[in-house]
N, C-alpha and C positions, 0 to 999 in steps of 0.2 A: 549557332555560329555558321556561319554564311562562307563557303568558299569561292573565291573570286574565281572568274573564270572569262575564256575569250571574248572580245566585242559581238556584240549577235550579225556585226558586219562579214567578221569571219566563219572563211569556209577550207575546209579539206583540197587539200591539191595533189594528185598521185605526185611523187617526188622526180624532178628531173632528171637525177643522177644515176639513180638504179631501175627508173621507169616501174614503180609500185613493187620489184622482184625483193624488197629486203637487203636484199648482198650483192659484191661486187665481186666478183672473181679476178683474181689475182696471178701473175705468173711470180714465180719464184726466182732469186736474184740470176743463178745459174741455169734457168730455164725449168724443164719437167713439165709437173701435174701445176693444172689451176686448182686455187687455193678461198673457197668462199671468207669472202671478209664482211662485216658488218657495213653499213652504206654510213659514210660517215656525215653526209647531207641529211637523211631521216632517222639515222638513230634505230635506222632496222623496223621501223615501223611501216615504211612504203610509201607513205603519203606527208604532208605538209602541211602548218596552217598557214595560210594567207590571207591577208585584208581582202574581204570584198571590194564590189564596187559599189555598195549601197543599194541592194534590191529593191527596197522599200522608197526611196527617193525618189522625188519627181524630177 
């Protein structure tokens, strides 16, 4: 059994949102301590996958 997997045009992209860090730091409704939260653009992984541009193409 074969598991399917990304176009080999796709490649990794550090995540925009939390810039590769994981987590987003949070303030709290009534101010204090920041509060690490999961990056909810990678899913806490850092990075992204996105379409290439066709490396291999002429």
């Amino acid at each position: 059994m074969r598991i399917p997997s990304a176009p080999p045009e796709s490649v990794w992209a550090p995540c925009g949102t939390c810039w590769g860090q994981r987590r987003l730091y949070v303030a709290l409704v009534r101010g204090g301590r920041l509060t690490p939260r999961t990056c909810p653009a990678c899913m806490g992984l850092g990075e992204r996958l996105c379409a290439g541009r066709g490396a291999g193409r002429a």
